[in-house]
N, C-alpha and C positions, 0 to 999 in steps of 0.2 A: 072302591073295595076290590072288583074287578084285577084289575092294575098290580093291588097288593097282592092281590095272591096269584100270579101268573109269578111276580119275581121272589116269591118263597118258592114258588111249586117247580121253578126252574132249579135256584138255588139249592133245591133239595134234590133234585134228580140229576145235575151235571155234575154231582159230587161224591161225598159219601159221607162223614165225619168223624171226627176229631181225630188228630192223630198222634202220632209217637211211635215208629214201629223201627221195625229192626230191634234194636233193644230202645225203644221208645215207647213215649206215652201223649196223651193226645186227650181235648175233647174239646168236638163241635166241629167236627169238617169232615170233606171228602172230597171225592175228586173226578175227573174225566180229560176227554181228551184235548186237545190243542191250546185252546183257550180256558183253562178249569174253572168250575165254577163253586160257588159258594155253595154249603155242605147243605146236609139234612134235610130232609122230611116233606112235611105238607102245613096248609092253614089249619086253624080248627074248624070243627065239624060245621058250624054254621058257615065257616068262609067257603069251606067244601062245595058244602053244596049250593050255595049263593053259586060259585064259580062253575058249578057243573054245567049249568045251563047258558055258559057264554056260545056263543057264535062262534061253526066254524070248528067245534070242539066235536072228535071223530070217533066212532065207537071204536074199541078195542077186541081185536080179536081173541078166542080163550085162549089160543096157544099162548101170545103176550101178555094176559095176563100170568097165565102160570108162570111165564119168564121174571114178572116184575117181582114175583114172590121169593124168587132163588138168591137171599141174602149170602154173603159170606160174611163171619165176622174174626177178626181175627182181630185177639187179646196181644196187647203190648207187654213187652217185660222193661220195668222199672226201680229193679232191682236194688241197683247199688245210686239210688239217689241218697242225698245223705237226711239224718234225724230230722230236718226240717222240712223236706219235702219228700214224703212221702205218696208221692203221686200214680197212680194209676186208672188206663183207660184205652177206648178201644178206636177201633178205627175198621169205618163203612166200605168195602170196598165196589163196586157197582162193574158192571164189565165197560161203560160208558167212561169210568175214572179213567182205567189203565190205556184206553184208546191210544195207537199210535200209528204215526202215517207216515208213506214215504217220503223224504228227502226231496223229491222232486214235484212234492203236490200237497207240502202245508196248506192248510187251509182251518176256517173256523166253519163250526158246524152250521147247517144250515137251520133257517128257521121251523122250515120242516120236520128235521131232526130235533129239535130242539121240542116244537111239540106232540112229537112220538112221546116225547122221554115223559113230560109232564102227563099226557094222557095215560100213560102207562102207570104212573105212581097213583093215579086220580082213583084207576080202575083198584087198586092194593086197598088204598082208602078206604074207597068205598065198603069193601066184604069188615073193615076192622073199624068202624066209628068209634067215636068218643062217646066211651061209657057214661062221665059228668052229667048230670045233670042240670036243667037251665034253671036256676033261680030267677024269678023276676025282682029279686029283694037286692041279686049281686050287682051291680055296676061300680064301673072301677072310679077309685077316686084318689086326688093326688096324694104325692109322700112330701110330706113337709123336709124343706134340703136341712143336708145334714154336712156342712163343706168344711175345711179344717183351713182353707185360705191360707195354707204354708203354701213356699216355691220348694222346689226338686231339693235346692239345698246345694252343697258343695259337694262332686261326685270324683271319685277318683279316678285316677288315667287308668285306660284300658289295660289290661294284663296283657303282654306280648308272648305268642306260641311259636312255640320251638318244635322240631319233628328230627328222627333220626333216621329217613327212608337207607333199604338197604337197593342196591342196582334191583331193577325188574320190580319193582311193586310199584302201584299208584299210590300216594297221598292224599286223603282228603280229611280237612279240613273245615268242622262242622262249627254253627253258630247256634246256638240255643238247638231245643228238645221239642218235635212236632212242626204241625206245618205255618206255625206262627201268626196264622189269621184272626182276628179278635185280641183278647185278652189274653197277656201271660200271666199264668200263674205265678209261676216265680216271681216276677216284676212286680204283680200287686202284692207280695208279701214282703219285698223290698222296697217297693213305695212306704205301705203302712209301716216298716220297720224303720227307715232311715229317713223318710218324710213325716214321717207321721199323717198321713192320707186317712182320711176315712172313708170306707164302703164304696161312700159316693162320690168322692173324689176320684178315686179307680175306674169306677166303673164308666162315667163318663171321661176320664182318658184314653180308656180304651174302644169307649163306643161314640164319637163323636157326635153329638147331634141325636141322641138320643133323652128321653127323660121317665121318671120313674114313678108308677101306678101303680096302686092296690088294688088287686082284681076283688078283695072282699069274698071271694068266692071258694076260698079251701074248706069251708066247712062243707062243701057239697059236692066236693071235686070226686073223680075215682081215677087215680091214676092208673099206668097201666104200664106193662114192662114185654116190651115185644109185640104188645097188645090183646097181653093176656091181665085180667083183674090181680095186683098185688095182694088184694083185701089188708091194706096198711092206708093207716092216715097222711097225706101229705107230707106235715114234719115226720112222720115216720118214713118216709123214702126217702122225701130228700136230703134228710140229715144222714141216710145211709148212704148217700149217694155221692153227699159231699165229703164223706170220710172217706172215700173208696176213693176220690179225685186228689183231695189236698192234704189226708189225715186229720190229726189234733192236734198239732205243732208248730203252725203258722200261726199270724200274729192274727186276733180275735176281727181285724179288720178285715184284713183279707178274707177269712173264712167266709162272713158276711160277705161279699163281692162275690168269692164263689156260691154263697147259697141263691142271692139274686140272677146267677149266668144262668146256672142250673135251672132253675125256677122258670125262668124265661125260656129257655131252652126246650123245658117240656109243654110249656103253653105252645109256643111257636109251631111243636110234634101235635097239636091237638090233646094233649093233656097224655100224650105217649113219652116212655120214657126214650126210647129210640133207642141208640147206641149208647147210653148212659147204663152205667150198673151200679146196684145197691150192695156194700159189704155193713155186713152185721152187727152190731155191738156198736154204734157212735158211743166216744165217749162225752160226759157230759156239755165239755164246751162246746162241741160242734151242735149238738141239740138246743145249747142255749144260744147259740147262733143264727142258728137259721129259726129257729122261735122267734128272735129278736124280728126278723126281715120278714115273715112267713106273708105272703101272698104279694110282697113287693116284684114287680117283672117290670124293664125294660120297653119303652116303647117309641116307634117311630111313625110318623106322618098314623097315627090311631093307632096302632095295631103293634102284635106282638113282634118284638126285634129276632134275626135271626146270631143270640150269642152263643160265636164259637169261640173258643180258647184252646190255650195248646198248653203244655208246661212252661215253654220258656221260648222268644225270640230273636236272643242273638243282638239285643242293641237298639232294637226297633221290629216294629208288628210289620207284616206283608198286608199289602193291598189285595184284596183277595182277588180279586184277576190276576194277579199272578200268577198264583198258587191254582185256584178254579178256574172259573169261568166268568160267570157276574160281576160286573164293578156295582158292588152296595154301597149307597152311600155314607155309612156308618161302619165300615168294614174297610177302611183306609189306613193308611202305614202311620203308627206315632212313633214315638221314643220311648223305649223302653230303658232308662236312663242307667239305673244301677249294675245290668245285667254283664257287662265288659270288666268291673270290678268284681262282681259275688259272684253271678250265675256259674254253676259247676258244670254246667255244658258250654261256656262259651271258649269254642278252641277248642274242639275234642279231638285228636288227631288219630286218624285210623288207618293203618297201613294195609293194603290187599292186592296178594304178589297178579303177576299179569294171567297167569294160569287159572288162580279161581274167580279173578274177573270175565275171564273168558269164559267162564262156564255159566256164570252167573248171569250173563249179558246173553249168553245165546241160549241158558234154557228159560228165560222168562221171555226173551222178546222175540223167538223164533229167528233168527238171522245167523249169517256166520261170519265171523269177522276177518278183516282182512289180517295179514302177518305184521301190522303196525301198530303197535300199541298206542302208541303217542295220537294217533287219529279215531282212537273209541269213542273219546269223552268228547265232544266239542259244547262246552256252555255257551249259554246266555245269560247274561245279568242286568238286572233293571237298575240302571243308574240310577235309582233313586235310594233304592232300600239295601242294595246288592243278594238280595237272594234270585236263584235261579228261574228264568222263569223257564227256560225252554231246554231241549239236548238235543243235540244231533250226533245220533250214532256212527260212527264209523262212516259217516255220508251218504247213508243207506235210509236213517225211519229216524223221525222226530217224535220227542216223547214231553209230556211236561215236565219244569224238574223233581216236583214233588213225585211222580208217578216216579222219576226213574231212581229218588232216593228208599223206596220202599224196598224194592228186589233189593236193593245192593246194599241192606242195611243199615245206612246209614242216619246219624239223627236228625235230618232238616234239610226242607232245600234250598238253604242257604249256606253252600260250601265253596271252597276252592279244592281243586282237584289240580295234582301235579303228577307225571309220570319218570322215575328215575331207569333212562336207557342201564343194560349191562347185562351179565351174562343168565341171571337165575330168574328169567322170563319164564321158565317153563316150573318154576317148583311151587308146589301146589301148599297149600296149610289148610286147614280147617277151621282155623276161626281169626278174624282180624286184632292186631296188636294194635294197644294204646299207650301211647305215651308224652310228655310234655319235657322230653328232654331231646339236645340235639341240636341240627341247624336248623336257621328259621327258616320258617315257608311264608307265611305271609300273615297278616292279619285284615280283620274285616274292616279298618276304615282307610286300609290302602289297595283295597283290590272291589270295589263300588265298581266298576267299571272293567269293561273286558279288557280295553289295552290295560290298565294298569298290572290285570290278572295275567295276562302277556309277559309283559316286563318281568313280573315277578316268577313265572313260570318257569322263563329263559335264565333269570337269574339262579333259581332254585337247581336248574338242569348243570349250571356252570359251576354248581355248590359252594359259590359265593354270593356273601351280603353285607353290605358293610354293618347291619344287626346283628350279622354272625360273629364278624369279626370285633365289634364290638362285646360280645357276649363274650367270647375268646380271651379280649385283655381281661375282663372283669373277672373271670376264673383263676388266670394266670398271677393276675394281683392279687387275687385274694389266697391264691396258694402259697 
């Protein structure tokens, strides 16, 4: 038990959770420096303090504790998702997340550091336990499977993105909505819709190696919201909660899947709602949803799983070391099948001239950039999943790539980024331009890999592709 909760109590302090920012949305993650870790919180109150008395474990001074207390929360806007995904949520920021180091001295944190961070969330704990009550009558017991034994099914080819850079802006290039770790939302409401998946089908897709317990225990629970008393029942949060993530317009499967993330998510918090929020009014289906699943939670090697979800990931989930820091075992990359044919994030192109990149770049990460555009961005891509894991700025400070997709607003860090040389490097805009028409830039199952994203860079810079120029006859024919 030990064990188990040193790798939540990390997970929850190298992070932050859920995300979707810039005009994004998110839930169950966060972030930190070099190597990020996987998001949120702490064990429950019993794991707490079982683990308080490990070995080795340092008292806290008050100053860090007052420090551990200085949340920032900062709301996503998910506006313009369309009538079926109605999602919204927030995302943790820790000053541990945004961590960046120079160019000349990457490195991963030390273990040290690592249990400063834990000790310090221990010491927050501590002042805010779990109000719940221990029933001696609750022990968890299994959920009879509920599995649809359909395959994926026949999925269509990916939709290919087009962009119309004008000289002097960067291109980027996004693939799904949040930081992609755990479950996409999206994905499970296109599983359940075009598989026909159930709950539990999803869910163990999403969480490998995971299986699914009735804690028995919501008639006794008291949940809690920031870690102050809701005074609401269980199904009364988190059917507000799940409304507030997915609406009432996804398929009754899915909804199910999110009321199970959710659920497990605030056990995993010690029965806190954490960076989750409640909006008002569920309509009836989402109540009869998470009634249907009500005290079902996720579990691994005993114990509560830590499920994060994002809206949407571009094709497939990230390994959460990517993104964080911890490799969880159950928090590894799958396929997110449907997402390159429906998802309305996949291929978001967003144009941002070199002037408000540059401002954008040197008022969040404090540096100043040299007069070369083309040498700001430098990615890293994990040739496995192709999101980013790493940036190096200008040659100066490495950041992760999720950390550096937040400031620059963009939806995911899984993008390609291109910069068009010319003369309007210096003209400034206010808000970045979207569009899906133009030349192509790239797509995500041909730029997995940095040479590739090279190749296509170069290509992109020379404003030929033989995609382009195919797209060109098919216009011309068809006019």
């Amino acid at each position: 038990m030990k064990r188990l909760y040193i790798m939540k109590s990390t997970a929850a302090l190298l992070s932050g959770v859920l995300a979707f920012t810039g005009a994004s949305s998110a839930a169950g993650s966060a972030e930190a420096p070099d190597e990020m870790q996987s998001s949120t919180t702490t064990a429950a109150e019993e794991t707490s303090e079982a683990a308080s008395g490990d070995e080795g474990e340092k008292d806290v001074p008050a100053e860090e504790e007052e420090e551990a207390e200085e949340i920032n929360w900062t709301k996503a806007d998910i506006s313009d998702y369309d009538a079926s995904m109605s999602l919204v949520s927030y995302e943790l920021t820790t000053p541990e997340m945004l961590q960046t180091v120079s160019a000349n001295s990457k490195k991963e944190l030390t273990d040290e550091e690592v249990s400063l961070m834990i000790a310090k969330r221990r010491a927050l704990k501590k002042k805010t336990p779990s109000l719940t009550r221990k029933s001696r009558n609750a022990e968890p017991t299994a959920v009879e499977l509920y599995l649809s034994g359909k395959p994926v099914g026949y999925v269509p080819p990916d939709r290919q993105v087009y962009a119309n850079a004008s000289p002097g802006d960067f291109t980027f290039v996004t693939y799904g909505w949040g930081h992609g770790v755990g479950m996409s939302q999206n994905g499970a409401n296109l599983y359940a819709t075009y598989s026909g998946w159930t709950y539990q089908d999803i869910l163990f897709h999403y969480y490998p190696g995971t299986y699914l317990v009735n804690t028995n225990s919501t008639d006794d629970e008291e949940i809690t919201l920031r870690h102050e008393p809701t005074g609401k029942t269980t199904l009364e949060i988190l059917s507000e909660i799940v409304f507030n993530e997915v609406g009432g317009c996804m398929s009754y499967e899915a909804i199910k899947a999110q009321a199970v993330a959710a659920y497990t998510y605030i056990k995993f918090n010690g029965d806190d709602c954490n960076d989750l929020r409640p909006k008002a009014n569920p309509p009836q289906i989402v109540i009869d949803a998470c009634e249907e699943v009500l005290g079902e939670a996720l579990f691994y090697d005993e114990d509560f799983a830590l499920t994060m979800f994002s809206a949407s990931s571009g094709g497939c989930s990230a390994n959460c070391y990517e993104v964080f820091y911890q490799d969880v075992p159950y928090l590894r990359s799958v396929e997110s099948d449907w997402d390159g044919a429906y998802d309305p994030h996949f291929g978001t192109v967003t144009y941002i001239s070199a002037a408000d990149m540059r401002n954008r770049i040197q008022s969040r990460f404090g540096i100043t950039l040299s007069d070369d555009p083309s040498n700001w961005i430098q990615p890293v891509y994990s040739e496995e999943t192709g999101y980013v894991t790493d940036v190096c700025i200008d040659g100066q400070m490495w950041v992760k790539g999720y950390a550096f997709s937040l400031p620059m607003g963009i939806k995911s860090p899984k993008f390609n980024v291109s910069f068009t040389p010319g003369e309007n490097t210096e003209t400034e805009v206010t808000e970045s331009e979207w569009t899906d028409e133009g030349d192509f830039i790239e797509d995500y199952q041909d730029a997995k890999t940095e040479a590739a994203y090279q190749e296509q860079q170069e290509a992109f810079a020379d404003g030929v592709t033989e995609t382009t120029a195919a797209a060109e006859t098919e216009t011309s024919a068809a006019e």
